[in-house]
C-alpha positions as CSV (number, residue, x, y, z in Angstrom):
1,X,0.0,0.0,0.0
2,X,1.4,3.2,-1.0
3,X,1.3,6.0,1.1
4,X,-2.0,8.7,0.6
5,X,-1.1,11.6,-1.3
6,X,-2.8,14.1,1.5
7,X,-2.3,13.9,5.3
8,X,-5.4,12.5,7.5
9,X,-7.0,15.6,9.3
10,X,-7.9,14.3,12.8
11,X,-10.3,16.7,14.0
12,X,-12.1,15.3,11.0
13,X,-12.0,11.5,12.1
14,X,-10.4,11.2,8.8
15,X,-8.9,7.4,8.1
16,X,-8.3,6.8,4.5
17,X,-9.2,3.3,3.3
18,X,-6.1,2.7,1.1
19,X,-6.2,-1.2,0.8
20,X,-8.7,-2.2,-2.5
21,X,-8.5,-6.1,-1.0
22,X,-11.3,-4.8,1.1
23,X,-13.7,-3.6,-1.6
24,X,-14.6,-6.4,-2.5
25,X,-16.2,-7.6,0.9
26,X,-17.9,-3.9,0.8
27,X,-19.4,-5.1,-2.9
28,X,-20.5,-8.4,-1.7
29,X,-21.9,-7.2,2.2
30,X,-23.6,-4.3,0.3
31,X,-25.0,-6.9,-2.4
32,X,-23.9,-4.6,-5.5
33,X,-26.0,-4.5,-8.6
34,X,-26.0,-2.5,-11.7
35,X,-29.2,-0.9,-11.0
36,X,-28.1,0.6,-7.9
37,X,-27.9,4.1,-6.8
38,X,-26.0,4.5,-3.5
39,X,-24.8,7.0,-1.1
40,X,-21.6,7.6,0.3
41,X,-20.4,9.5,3.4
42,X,-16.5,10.6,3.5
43,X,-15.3,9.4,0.1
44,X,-11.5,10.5,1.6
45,X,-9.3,9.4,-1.7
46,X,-12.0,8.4,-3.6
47,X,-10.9,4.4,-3.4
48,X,-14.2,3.1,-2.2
49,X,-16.0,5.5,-4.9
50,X,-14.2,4.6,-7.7
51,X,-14.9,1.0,-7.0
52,X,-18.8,1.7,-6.9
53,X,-18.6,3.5,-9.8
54,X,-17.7,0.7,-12.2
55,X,-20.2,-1.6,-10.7
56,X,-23.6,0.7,-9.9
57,X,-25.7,3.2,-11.7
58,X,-24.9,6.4,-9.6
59,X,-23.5,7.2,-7.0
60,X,-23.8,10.3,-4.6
61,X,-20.8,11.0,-2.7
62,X,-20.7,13.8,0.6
63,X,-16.9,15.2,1.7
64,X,-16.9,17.7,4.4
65,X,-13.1,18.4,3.8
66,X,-12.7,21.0,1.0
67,X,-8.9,20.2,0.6
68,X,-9.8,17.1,-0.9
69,X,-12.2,18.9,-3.5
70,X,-9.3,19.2,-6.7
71,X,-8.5,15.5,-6.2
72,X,-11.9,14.1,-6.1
73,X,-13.1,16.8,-8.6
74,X,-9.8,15.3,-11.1
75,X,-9.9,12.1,-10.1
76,X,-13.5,11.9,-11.3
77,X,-14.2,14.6,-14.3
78,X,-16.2,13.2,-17.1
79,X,-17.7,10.8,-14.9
80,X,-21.4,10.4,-15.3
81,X,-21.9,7.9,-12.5
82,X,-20.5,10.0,-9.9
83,X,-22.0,13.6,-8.4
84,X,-19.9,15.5,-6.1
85,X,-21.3,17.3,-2.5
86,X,-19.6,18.8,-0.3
87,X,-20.1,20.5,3.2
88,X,-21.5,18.7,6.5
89,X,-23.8,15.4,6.1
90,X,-25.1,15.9,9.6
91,X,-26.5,19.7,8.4
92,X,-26.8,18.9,4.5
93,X,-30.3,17.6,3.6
94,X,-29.3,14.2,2.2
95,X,-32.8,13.1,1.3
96,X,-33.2,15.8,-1.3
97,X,-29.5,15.3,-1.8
98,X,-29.8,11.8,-3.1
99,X,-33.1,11.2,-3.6
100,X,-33.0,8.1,-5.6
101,X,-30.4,6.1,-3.4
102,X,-31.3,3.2,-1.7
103,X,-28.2,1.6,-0.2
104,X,-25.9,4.1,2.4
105,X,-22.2,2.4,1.7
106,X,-19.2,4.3,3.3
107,X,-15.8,4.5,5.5
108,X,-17.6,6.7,7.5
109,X,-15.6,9.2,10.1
110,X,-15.4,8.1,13.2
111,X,-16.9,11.5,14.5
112,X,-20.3,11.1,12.7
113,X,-20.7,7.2,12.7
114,X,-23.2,6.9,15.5
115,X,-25.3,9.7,15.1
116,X,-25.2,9.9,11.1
117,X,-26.5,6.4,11.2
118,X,-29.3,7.5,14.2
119,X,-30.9,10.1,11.9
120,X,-30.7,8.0,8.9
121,X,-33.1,5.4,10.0
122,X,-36.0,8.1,9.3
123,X,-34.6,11.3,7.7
124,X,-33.8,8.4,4.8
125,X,-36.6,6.5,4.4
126,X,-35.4,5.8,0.8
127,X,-32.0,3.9,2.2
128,X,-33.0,-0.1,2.4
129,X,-29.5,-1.3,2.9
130,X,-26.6,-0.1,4.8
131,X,-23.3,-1.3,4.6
132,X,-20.7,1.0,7.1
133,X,-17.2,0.8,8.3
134,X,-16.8,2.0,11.6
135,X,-14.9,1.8,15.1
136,X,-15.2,-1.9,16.4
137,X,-16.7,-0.9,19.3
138,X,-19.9,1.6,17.8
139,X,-20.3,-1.5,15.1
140,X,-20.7,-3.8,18.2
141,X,-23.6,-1.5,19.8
142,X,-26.0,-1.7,16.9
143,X,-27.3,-4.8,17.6
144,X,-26.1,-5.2,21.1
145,X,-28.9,-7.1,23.3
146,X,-30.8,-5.9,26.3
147,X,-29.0,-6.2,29.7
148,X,-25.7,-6.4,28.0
149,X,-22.5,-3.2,28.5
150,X,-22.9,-2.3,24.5
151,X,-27.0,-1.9,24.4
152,X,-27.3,1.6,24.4
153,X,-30.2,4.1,22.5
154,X,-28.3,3.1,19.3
155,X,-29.0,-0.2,19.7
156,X,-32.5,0.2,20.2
157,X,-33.5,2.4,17.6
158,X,-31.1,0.6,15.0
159,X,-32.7,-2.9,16.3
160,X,-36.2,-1.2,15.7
161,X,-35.7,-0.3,11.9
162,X,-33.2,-3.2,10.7
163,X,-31.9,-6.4,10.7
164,X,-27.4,-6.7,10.6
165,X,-27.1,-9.0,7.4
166,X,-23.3,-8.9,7.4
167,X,-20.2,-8.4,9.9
168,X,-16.7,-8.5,9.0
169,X,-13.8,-7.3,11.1
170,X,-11.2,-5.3,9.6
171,X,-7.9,-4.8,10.2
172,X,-6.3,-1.6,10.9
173,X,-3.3,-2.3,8.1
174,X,-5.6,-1.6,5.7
175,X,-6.1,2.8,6.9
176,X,-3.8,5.7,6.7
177,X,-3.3,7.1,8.8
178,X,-3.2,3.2,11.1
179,X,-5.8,4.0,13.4
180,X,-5.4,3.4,17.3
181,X,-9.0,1.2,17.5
182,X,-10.8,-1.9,15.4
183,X,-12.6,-1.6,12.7
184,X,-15.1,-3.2,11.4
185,X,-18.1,-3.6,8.2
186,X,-21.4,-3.8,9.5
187,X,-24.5,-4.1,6.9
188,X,-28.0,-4.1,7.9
189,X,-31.7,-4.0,6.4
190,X,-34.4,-2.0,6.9
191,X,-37.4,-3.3,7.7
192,X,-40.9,-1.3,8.4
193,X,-40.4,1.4,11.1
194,X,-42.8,1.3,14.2
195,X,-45.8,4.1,13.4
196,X,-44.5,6.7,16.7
197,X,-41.1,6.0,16.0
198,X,-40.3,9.7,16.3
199,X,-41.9,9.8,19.6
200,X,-39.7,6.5,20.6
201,X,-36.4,8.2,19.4
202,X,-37.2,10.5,22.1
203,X,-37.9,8.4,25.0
204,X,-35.1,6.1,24.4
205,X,-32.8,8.7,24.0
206,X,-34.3,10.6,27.4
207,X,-34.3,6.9,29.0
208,X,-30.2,6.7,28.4
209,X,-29.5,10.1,29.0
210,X,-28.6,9.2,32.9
211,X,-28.4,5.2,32.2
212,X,-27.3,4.7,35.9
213,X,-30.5,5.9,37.3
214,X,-34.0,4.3,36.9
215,X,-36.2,4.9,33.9
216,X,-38.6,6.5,35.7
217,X,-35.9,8.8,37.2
218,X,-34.3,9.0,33.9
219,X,-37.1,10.1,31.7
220,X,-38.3,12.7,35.0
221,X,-34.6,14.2,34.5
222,X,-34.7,14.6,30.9
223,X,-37.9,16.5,31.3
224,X,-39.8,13.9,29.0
225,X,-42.1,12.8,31.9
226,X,-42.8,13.6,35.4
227,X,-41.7,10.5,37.9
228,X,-45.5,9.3,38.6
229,X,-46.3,8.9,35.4
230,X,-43.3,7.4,33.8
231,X,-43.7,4.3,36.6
232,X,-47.7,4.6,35.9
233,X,-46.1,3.6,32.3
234,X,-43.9,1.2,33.4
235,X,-46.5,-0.4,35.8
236,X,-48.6,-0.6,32.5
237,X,-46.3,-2.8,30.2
238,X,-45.9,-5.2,33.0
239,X,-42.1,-3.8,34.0
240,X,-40.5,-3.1,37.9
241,X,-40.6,0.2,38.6
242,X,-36.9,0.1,39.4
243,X,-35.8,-1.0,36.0
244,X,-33.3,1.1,33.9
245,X,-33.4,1.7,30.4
246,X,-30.7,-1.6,29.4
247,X,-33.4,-3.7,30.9
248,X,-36.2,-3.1,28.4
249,X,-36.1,-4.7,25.0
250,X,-36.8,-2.1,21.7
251,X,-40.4,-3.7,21.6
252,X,-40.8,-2.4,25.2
253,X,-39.3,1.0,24.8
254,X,-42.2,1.3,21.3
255,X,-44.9,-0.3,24.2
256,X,-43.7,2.2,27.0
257,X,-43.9,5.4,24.3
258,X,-47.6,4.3,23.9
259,X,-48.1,4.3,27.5
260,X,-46.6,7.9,28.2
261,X,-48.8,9.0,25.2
């Protein structure tokens, strides 16, 4: 692997995939086809866009760092299967950005992994297959189970709108800048989003805002719900009042937002 021809800005999470031996798990986690139009977070280099280029219909690609703009912009001139954003994915309207894609595949910044992924289970309805690369341990929380150290608010709400079809670990040999933590691909399905899922996004999040108090205690903190009525809630889907948000199961926390309501 030769060395990239820019230097990794950290601030930015920035980790450019340089080894092309991976691409081809990517294509076959992400399930490739000619037809498809994808989005991509943090093209870096351009590596992992250049390889979905030759292989899908379009592909839309978002880079907040501007000093990769010449590169990307050569590297890719004349090319009809590839558009060109720029600017911040978490303030940039990506549904109107790439309106037509239906698979999210990227080496996405470790800054923006978790809460990129959060918004795009509902701000992209259009997306019916992710396939990410991301720190080890945020790839691990996804689909992390009740009671367990990983489940979190992420793993609720991603457990709520997909199911993982694919995990492979990755090795740090194949970034530059090496990074200090695992990495690994995680791909994932969407599957038909529960009806008040906005209103669940916000009392899971309000239940893990202060995960080493109770629920009850949780959501009264986070303003969501006074203390009577979130244990009136709890009493109602059949759960100890002294239970704390890693106890309940993503069914429960869609059962407890009716109950609040």
């Amino acid at each position: 692997m030769s060395p990239p021809p820019f230097r990794a800005k950290k601030k930015l999470g920035q980790h450019f995939l340089v080894d092309e031996n991976l691409l081809g798990v990517i294509g076959r986690l992400a399930r490739l086809g000619v037809a498809d139009r994808v989005l991509e977070i943090g093209p870096g280099l351009g590596v992992l866009t250049a390889y979905l280029a030759e292989r899908v219909a379009h592909v839309d690609t978002v880079e907040l760092d501007r000093g990769l703009e010449p590169h990307l912009r050569e590297r890719f001139a004349g090319g009809e299967t590839v558009s060109l954003h720029f600017g911040d994915a978490l303030a940039l309207d990506l549904a109107a950005l790439a309106p037509r894609a239906t698979k999210l595949v990227a080496n996405l910044p470790y800054n923006i992994a978790t809460p990129l992924i959060v918004e795009s289970l509902d701000g992209l309805p259009q997306i019916e297959l992710w396939c990410v690369m991301m720190q080890r341990e945020v790839a691990d929380r996804l689909f992390a189970s009740p009671g367990t150290k990983a489940y979190g608010a992420v793993s609720v709400l991603v457990r709520l709108a997909a199911e993982r079809s694919g995990f492979h670990a990755v090795s740090r040999e194949v970034f530059r800048p090496r990074p200090r933590v695992e990495s690994a691909l995680v791909a994932f399905e969407r599957k038909p989003l529960p009806e008040n899922f906005a209103q669940v996004k916000r009392v899971v999040t309000a239940a893990f805002a202060h995960r080493r108090k109770t629920l009850a205690n949780s959501l009264a903190l986070a303003g969501l719900a006074p203390r009577a009525r979130a244990e009136a809630a709890l009493a109602q889907i059949d759960r100890d009042l002294r239970s704390r948000a890693e106890a309940l199961t993503p069914a429960e926390f869609v059962a407890l937002t009716e109950a609040l309501s």
